[in-house]
Residue, then its C-alpha position, 0 to 999 in steps of 0.5 A: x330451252x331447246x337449241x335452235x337449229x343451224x340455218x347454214x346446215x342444208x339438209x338435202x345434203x343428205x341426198x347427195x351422191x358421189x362423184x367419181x371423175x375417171x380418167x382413160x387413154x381413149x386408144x387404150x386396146x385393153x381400156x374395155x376390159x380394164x374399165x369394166x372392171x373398175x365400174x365393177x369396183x365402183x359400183x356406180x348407180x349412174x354413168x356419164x361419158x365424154x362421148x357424145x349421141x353423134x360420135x355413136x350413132x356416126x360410128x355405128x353408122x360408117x364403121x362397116x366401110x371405115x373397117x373395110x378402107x383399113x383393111x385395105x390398106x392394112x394389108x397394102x402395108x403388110x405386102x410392103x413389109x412383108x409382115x402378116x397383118x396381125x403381126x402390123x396391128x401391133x404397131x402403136x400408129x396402125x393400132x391406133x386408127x383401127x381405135x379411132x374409127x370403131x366404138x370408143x372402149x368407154x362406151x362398150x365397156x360402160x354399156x356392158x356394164x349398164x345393161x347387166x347392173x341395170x344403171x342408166x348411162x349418158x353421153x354428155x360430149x358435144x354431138x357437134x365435135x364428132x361431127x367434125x372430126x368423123x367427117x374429116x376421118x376416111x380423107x385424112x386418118x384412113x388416108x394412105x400416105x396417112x397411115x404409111x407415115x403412121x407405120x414409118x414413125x412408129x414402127x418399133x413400138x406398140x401401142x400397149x408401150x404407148x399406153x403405160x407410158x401416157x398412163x404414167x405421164x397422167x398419174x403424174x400430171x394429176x396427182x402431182x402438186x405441181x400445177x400444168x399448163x396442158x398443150x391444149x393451152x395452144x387453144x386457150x378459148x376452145x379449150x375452154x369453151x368446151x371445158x365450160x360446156x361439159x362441166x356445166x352438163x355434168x353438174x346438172x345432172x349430178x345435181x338431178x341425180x343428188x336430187x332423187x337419191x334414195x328414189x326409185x324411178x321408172x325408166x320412161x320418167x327418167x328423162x323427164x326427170x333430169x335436165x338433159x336430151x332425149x338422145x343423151x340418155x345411151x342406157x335406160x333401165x326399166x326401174x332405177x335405183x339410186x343408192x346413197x351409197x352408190x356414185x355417178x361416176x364420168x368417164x373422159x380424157x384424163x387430161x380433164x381431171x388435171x388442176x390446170x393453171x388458168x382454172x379452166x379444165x374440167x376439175x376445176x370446174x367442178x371442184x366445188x362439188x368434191x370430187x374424187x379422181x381415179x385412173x382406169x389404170x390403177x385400182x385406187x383413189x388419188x393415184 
């Protein structure tokens, strides 16, 4: 007698996709090249971003008057110190505005890469968060007593020192046993609002993804296609592929990929689906 098939084996198994959460220093100034390249390295067949439709089309929309406001007061600065602006931007405080106000690097970088490996790309972040803080940007972030205290407080490091020292608080953080309460715990309900609604959007359009696996799908039918907005959809190739082998990788904060102790961060959430964590700073998986 033939043996009877295991009903607790569910085959669409089989067309499941990888999940690769990347975690990045969002004012990194070299965060482009570095997650180009790890894209490259990956090879996702799909990517998703903790940047939202508002934060890009605020950005793109206000960026030329935002640049104008810094260089202003750039230069302010640099008459009072009597260093030349180039020399100013090295600066962590004055660095970092300059990267809050143009494109996050995790969209450039992924979009770069979308367009020459023909992989879609979504922006999963809630539009209504960028709203709120872009329009509070020019009045506090740009404001002049702003960025002279910026400059004050941190005039003896840059921001690349800033960077390798926050990368290495997360590889810490997230590769440690240990569990962490995170400062967002200051915001407990926030934090987990948000952590809730995001996860929720990139299990449904992993799930979607999962779905069509081995598929090829036109561009046009690609929204239809899967649960998400029209304007969550950043990059639309023309023919999509979704390889097996090849997986959806997000792309955020590392914060979120830490386990935290309430059970309420973005990995936790998503736990269940098994998947796998990288650093944009370091080539290899778990740390």
């Amino acid at each position: 007698m033939a043996d009877k098939p295991d009903r607790n084996i569910d085959v669409k198994e089989e067309k499941t996709t990888r999940l690769i959460l990347v975690g990045t220093v969002h004012r990194d100034p070299l965060g482009k090249k570095r997650l180009y390249h790890l894209l490259k390295d990956l090879r996702p067949s799909a990517i998703s971003l903790e940047v939202s439709p508002a934060s890009v089309r605020l950005r793109k929309l206000w960026a030329p008057r935002w640049a104008k406001i810094f260089k202003e007061r750039l230069a302010e600065l640099s008459r009072q110190d009597g260093l030349k602006p180039g020399r100013m931007m090295q600066r962590a405080g004055l660095r970092g505005v300059f990267e809050y106000y143009r494109l996050p690097y995790e969209y450039r970088a992924s979009l770069d890469y979308a367009r020459e490996y023909d992989c879609p790309l979504f922006l999963l972040d809630d539009s209504s968060l960028a709203k709120n803080f872009l329009n509070r940007l020019e009045d506090e972030i740009l404001d002049r007593e702003n960025m002279t205290r910026l400059n004050q407080a941190k005039s003896d490091t840059t921001m690349e020192q800033e960077v390798l020292e926050e990368y290495g608080r997360a590889r810490i953080r997230i590769f440690s046993p240990q569990p962490w309460a995170g400062p967002w715990l200051n915001d407990k309900e926030a934090w987990a609002e948000r952590e809730t609604r995001l996860s929720q959007k990139i299990r449904l359009l992993h799930q979607g993804l999962g779905r069509r696996v081995g598929q090829s799908i036109e561009g046009r039918n690609l929204e239809r296609s899967l649960i998400i907005t029209p304007d969550a959809l950043a990059h639309t190739p023309q023919t999509v592929n979704l390889a097996p082998e090849a997986p959806h990788v997000y792309v955020g904060g590392w914060e979120h990929l830490v386990e935290d102790q309430a059970g309420q961060g973005l990995f936790t959430l998503l736990k269940d689906l098994a998947p796998e964590r990288r650093l944009c700073f370091t080539p290899g998986p778990e740390g």
